[in-house]
VOTI-951128 format. One line per field, with one value per residue (C-alpha): residue number from 1; residue in three letters; x, y, z. Coordinates in nm, 2 decimals. Last residue first. Layout:
REM VOTI-951128
nuke: (NUM, ...);
bavex: (ALA, ...);
east: (X, ...);
north: (Y, ...);
up: (Z, ...);
END
This chain:
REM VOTI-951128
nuke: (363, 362, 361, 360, 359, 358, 357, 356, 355, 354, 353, 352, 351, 350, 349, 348, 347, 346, 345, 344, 343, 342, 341, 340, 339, 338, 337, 336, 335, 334, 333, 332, 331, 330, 329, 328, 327, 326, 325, 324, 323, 322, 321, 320, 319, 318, 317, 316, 315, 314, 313, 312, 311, 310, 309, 308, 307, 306, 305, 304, 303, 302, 301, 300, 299, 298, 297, 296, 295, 294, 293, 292, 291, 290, 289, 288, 287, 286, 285, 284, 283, 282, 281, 280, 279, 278, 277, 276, 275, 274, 273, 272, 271, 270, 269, 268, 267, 266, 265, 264, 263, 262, 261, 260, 259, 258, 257, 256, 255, 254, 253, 252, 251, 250, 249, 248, 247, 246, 245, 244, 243, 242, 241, 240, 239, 238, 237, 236, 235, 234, 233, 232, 231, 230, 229, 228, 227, 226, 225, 224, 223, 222, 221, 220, 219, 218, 217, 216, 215, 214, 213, 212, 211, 210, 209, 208, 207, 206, 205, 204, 203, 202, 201, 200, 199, 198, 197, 196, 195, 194, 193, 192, 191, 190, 189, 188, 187, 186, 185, 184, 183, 182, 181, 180, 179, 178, 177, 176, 175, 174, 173, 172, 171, 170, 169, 168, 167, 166, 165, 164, 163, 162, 161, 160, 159, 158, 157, 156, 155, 154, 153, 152, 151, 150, 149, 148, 147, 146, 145, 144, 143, 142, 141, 140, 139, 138, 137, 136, 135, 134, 133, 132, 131, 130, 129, 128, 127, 126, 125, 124, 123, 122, 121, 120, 119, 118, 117, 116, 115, 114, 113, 112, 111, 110, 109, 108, 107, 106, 105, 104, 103, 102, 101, 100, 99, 98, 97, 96, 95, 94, 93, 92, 91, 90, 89, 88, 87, 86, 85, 84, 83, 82, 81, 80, 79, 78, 77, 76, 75, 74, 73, 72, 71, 70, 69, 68, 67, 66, 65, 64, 63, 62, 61, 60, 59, 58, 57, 56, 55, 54, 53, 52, 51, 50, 49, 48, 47, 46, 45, 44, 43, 42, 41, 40, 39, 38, 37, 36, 35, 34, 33, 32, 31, 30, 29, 28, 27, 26, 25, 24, 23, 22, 21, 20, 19, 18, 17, 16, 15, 14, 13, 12, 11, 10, 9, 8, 7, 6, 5, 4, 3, 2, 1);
bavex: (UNK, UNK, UNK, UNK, UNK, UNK, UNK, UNK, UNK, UNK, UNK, UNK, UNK, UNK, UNK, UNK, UNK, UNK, UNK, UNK, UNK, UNK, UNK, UNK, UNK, UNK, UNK, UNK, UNK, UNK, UNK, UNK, UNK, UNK, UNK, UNK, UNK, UNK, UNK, UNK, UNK, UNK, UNK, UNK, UNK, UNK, UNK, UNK, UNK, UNK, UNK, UNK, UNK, UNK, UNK, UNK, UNK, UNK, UNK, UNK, UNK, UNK, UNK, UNK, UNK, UNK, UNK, UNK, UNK, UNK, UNK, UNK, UNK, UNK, UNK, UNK, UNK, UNK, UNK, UNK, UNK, UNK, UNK, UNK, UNK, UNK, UNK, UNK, UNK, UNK, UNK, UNK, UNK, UNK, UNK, UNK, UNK, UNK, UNK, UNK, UNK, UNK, UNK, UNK, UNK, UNK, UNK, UNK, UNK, UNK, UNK, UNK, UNK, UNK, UNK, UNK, UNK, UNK, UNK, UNK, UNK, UNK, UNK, UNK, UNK, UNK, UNK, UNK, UNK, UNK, UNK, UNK, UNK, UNK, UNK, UNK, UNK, UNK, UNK, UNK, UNK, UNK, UNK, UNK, UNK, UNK, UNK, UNK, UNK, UNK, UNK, UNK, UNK, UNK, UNK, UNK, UNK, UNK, UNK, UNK, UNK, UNK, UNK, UNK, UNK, UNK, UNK, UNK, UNK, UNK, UNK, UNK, UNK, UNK, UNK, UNK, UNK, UNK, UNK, UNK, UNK, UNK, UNK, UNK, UNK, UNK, UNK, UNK, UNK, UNK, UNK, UNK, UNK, UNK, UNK, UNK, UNK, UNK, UNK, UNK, UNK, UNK, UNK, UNK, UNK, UNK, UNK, UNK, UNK, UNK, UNK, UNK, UNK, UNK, UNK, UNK, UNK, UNK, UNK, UNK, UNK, UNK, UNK, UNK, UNK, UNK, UNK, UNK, UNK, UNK, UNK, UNK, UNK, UNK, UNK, UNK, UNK, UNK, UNK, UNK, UNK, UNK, UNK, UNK, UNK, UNK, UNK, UNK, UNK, UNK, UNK, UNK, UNK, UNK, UNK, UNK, UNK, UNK, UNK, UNK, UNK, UNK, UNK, UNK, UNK, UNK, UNK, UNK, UNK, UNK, UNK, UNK, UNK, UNK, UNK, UNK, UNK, UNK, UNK, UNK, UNK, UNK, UNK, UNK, UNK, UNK, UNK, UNK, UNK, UNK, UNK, UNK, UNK, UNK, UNK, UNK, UNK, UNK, UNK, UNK, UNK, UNK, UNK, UNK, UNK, UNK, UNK, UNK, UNK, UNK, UNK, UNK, UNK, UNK, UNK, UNK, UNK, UNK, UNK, UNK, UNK, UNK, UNK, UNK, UNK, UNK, UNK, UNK, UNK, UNK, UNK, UNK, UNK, UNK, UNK, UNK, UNK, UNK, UNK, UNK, UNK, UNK, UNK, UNK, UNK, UNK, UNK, UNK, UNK, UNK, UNK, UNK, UNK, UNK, UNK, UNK, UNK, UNK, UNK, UNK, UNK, UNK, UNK);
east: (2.73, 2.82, 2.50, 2.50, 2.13, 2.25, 2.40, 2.13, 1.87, 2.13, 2.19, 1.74, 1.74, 1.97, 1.78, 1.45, 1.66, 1.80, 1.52, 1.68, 1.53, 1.83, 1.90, 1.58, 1.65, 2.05, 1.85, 1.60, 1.92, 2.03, 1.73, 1.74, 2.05, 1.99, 1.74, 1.59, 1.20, 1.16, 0.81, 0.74, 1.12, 1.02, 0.77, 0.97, 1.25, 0.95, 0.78, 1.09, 1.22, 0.96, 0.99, 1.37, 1.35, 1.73, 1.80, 1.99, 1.75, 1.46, 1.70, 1.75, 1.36, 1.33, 1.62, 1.43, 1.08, 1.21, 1.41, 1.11, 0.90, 0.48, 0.39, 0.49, 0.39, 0.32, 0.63, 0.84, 0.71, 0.81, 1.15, 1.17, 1.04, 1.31, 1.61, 1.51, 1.54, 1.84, 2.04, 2.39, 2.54, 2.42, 2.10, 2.07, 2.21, 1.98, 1.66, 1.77, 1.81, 1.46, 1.32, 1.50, 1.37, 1.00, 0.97, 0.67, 0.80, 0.99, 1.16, 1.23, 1.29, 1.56, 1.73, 1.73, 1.85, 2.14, 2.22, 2.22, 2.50, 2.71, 2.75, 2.80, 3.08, 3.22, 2.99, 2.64, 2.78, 2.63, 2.31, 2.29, 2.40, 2.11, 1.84, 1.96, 1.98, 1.56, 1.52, 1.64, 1.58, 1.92, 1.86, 2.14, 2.45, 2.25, 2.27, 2.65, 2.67, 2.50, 2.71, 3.06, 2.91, 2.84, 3.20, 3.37, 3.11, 3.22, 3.10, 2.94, 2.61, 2.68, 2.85, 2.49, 2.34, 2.51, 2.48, 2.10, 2.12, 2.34, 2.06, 1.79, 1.92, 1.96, 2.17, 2.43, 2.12, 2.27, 2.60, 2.43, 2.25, 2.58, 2.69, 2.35, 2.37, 2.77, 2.73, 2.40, 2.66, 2.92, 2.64, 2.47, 2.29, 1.94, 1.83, 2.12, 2.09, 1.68, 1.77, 2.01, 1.79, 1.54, 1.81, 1.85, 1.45, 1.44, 1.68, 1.54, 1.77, 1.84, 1.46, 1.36, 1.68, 1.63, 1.31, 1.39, 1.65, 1.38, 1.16, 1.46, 1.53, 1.15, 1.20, 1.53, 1.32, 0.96, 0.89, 0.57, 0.65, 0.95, 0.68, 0.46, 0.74, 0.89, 0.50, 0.53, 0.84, 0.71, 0.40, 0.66, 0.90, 0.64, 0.76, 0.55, 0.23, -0.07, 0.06, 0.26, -0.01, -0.19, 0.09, 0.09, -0.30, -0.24, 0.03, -0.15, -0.47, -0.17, -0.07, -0.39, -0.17, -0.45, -0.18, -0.08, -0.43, -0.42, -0.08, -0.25, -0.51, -0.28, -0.10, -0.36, -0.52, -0.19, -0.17, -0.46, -0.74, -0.92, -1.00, -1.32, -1.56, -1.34, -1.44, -1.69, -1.42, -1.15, -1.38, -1.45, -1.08, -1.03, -1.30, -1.10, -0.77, -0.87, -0.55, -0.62, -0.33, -0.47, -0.79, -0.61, -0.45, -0.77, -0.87, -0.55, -0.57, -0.95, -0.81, -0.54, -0.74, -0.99, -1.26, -1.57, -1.49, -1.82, -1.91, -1.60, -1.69, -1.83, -1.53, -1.28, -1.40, -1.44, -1.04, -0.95, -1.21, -1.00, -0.64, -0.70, -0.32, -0.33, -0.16, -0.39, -0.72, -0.55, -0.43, -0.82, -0.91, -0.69, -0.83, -1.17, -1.07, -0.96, -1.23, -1.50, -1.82, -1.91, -1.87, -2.04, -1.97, -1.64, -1.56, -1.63, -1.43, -1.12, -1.15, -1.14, -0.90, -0.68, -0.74, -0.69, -0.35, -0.24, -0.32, -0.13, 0.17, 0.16, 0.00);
north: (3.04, 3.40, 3.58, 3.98, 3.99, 4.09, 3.76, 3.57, 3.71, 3.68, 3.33, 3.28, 3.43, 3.24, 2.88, 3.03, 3.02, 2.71, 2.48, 2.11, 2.00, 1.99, 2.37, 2.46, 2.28, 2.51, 2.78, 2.77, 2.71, 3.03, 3.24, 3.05, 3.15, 3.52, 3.57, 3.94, 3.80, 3.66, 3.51, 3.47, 3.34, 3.09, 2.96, 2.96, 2.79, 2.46, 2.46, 2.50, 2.20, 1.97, 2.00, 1.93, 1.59, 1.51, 1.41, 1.70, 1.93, 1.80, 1.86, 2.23, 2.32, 2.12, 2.34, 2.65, 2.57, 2.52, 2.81, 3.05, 2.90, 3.00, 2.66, 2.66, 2.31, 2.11, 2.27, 2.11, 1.80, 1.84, 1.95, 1.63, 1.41, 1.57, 1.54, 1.14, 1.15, 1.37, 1.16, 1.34, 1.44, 1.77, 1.70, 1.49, 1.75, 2.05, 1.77, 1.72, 2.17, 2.15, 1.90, 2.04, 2.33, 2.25, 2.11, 1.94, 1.56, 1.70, 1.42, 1.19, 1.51, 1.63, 1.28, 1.32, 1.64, 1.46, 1.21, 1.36, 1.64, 1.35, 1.21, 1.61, 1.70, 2.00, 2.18, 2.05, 2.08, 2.38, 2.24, 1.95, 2.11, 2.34, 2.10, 1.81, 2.14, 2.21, 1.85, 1.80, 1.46, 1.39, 1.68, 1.80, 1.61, 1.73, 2.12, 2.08, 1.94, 2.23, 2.49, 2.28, 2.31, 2.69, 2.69, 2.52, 2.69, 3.07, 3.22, 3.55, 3.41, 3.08, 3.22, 3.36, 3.03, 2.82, 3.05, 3.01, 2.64, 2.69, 2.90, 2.70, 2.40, 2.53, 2.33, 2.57, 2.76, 3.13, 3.10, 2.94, 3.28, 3.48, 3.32, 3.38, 3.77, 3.73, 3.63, 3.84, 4.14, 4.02, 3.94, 4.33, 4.26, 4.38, 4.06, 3.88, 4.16, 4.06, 3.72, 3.83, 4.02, 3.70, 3.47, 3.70, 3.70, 3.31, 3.30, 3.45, 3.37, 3.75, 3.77, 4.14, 4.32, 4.06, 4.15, 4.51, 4.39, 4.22, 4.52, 4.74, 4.49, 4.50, 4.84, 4.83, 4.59, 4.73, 4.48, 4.42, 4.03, 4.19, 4.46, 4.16, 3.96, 4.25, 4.32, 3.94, 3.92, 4.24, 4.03, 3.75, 3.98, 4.02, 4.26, 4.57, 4.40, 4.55, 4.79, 4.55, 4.38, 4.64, 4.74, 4.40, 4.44, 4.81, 4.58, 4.32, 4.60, 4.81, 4.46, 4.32, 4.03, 3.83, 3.62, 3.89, 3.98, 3.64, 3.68, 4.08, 3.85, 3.61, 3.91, 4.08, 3.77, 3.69, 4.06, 3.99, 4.23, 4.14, 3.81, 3.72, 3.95, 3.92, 3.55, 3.58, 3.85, 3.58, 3.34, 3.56, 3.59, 3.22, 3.23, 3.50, 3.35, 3.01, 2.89, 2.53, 2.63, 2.93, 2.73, 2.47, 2.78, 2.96, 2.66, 2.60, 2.89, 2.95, 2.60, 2.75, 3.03, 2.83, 3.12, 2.98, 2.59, 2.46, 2.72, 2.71, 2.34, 2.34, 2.55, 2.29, 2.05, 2.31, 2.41, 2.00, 1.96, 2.22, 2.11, 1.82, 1.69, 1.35, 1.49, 1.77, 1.54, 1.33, 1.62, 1.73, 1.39, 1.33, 1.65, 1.55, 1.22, 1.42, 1.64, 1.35, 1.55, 1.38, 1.03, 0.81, 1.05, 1.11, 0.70, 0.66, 0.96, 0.85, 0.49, 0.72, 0.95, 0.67, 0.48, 0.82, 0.81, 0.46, 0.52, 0.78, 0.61, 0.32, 0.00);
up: (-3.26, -3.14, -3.26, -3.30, -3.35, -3.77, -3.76, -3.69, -3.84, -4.16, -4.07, -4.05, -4.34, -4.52, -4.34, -4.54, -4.86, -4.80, -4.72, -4.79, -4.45, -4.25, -4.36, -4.19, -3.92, -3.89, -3.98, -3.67, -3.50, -3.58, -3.54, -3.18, -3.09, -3.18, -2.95, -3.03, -3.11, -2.82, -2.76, -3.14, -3.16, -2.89, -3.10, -3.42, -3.23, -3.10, -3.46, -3.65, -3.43, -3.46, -3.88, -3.81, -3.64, -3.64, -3.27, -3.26, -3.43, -3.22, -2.95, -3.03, -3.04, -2.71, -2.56, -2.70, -2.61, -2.25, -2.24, -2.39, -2.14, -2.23, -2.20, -1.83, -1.65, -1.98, -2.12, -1.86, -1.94, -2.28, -2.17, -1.98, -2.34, -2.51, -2.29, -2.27, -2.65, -2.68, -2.45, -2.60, -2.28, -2.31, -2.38, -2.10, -1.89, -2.00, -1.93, -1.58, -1.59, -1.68, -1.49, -1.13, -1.23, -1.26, -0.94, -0.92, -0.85, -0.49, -0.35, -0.66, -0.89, -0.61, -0.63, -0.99, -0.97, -0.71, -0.93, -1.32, -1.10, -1.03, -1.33, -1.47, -1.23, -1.28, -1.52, -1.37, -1.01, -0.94, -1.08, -0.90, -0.54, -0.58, -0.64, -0.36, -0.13, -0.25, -0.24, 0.16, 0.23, 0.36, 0.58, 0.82, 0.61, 0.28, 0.41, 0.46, 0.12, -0.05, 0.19, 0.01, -0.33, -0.28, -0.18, -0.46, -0.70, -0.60, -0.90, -0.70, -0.75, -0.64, -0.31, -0.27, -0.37, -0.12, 0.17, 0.11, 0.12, 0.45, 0.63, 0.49, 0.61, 0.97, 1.21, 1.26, 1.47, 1.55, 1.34, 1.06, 1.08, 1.08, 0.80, 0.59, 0.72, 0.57, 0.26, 0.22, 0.26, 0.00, -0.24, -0.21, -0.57, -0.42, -0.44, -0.22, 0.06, 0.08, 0.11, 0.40, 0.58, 0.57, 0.67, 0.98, 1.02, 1.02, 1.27, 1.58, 1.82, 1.90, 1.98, 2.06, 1.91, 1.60, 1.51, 1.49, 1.21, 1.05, 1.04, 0.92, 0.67, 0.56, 0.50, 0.28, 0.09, -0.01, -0.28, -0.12, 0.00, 0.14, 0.32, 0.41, 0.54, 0.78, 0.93, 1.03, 1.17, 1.36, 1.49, 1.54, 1.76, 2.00, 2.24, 2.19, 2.20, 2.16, 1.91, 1.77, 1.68, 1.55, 1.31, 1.19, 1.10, 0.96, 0.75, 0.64, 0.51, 0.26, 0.17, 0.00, -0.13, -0.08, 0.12, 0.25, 0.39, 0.58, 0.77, 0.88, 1.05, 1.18, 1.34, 1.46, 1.60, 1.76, 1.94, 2.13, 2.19, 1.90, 2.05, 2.19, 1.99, 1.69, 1.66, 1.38, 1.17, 1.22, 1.08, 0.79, 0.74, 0.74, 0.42, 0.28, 0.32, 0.11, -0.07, 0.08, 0.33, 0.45, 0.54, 0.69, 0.91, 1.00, 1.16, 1.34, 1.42, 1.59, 1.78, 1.89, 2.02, 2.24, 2.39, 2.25, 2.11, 2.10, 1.86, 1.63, 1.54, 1.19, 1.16, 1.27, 1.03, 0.72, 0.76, 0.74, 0.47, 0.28, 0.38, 0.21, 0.10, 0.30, 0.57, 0.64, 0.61, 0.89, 1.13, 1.11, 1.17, 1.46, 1.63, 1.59, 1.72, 2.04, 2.00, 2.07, 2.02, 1.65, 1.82, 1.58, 1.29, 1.40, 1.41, 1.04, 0.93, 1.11, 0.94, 0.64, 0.68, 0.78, 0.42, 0.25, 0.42, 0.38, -0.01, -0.03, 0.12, -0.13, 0.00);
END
């Protein structure tokens, strides 16, 4: 029995025993947990509701509730419970705080943070309600803010690692490498057992071409998490010039733990192209294209396998789409000649050079 199938199978021996005991909270509880681990975060949400009114004055359970309904992409309906359960606990700083956590996810930030500034209000030393109020102003593209925020988090809970990766994701998009370097350091220093913290490292050093060290934080994250796919990610595609064989490994690894990750498809599908697989290259990019049919990278990296694996006529269709989407790409004007050439069309393939040449190509 796969795990999936365990899980609906405990939903529903759960199910059966809540409607013969519908007052039991404990099985309640168990069957909200239940619905959550098999992916149904929506009858999760609608369980606890149903029971809000036996629950009069229990905030865990009021977020727990509003949580599921977060997590099944539901804020409003989690802000209308908030809005039945004012009464009993708009004078805490949590309900300010998970109110303000449900207006980001509307993206309504102007509302999150009047609710994080409520919180704060109420309570001056709650560094989440500020963690909070930094996260909506990231999340708002307001960034030497929310490092203020973050840093204010930090005076109040000096442990508070989360908000010192924050500062330095924030350093590492505004092109301040050196600086994110050392926020991500400084948060290993805090908890050194913090995946994110060393993934995060990684990628900085990555972006400053330090591969020897981004491989190193990679690794560091694995010996935490084994199961890490985001670390199993990163370290495949830093080593993708270095070590190739290895690099197929650990994106497969990443594919294995995480199946939606588009990445991890693309750059497995980059690999196999590279080392001459051009059939299994071809059917990952075309799974990448059922995720994003829009990707010019995707359509192009087909576009050139079908040349590769001499099926010209799928190539002009793939290069002429990306062309559509990127009209400047020299590469693919090129390659769009090359399939043209392959199929005895020379005068379209002189265009296509001339395209080519006139984008500035360097193939």
């Amino acid at each position: 029995m796969s795990s999936d199938d365990r899980a609906q199978k405990r939903v529903e021996d759960l199910e059966k025993k809540v409607r013969t005991k519908p007052q039991d909270m404990e099985l309640v509880a168990l069957l909200y947990r239940a619905y959550l681990d098999a992916g149904r975060p929506n009858q999760a949400g609608e369980l606890y509701e149903q029971r809000l009114g036996s629950r009069v004055g229990d905030w865990e359970f009021v977020e727990s509730c509003c949580d599921a309904h977060r997590l099944a992409a539901r804020p409003e309906r989690a802000l209308n419970v908030l809005d039945q359960q004012a009464t009993h606990f708009s004078s805490q700083a949590a309900y300010w705080t998970l109110r303000g956590r449900m207006f980001e996810e509307l993206e309504r930030w102007d509302e999150a943070l009047r609710a994080h500034d409520r919180a704060v209000a109420l309570d001056g030393t709650a560094a989440e309600a500020r963690f909070r109020r930094g996260v909506t102003l990231m999340r708002a593209h307001r960034d030497r803010e929310a490092i203020e925020a973050f840093e204010s988090c930090l005076t109040l809970d000096g442990k508070m690692t989360k908000a010192q990766i924050n500062i330095g994701v924030l350093l590492d998009q505004m092109g301040e490498s050196e600086r994110a370097i050392a926020a991500f350091q400084r948060a290993i220093e805090m908890n050194p057992q913090s995946v994110e913290s060393h993934c995060n490292l990684g990628a900085a050093y990555g972006d400053l071409g330090r591969k020897r060290d981004a491989i190193n934080s990679f690794r560091r994250a694995l010996e935490i998490d084994p199961a890490c796919a985001l670390a199993h990610f990163n370290l495949g595609v830093a080593m993708m010039d270095s070590s190739p064989e290895e690099a197929v490994a650990e994106l497969r690894r990443a594919r294995e733990l995480d199946p939606g990750n588009w990445e991890a498809n693309f750059y497995l599908g980059v690999l196999y192209f590279k080392k001459g697989m051009y059939e299994a290259a071809i059917r990952l990019f075309q799974h990448c294209l059922q995720g994003r049919p829009d990707s010019i990278k995707a359509h192009y990296y087909l576009g050139i396998a079908y040349n590769k694996n001499d099926q010209p006529g799928l190539a002009i269709e793939c290069l002429t789409r990306v062309i559509e989407l990127d009209p400047v790409n020299s590469r693919a004007h090129y390659y769009l000649g090359v399939a043209h050439d392959k199929r005895g069309e020379y005068e379209k393939a002189r265009l296509c050079y001339q395209a080519a040449d006139r984008l500035g190509t360097r193939e």
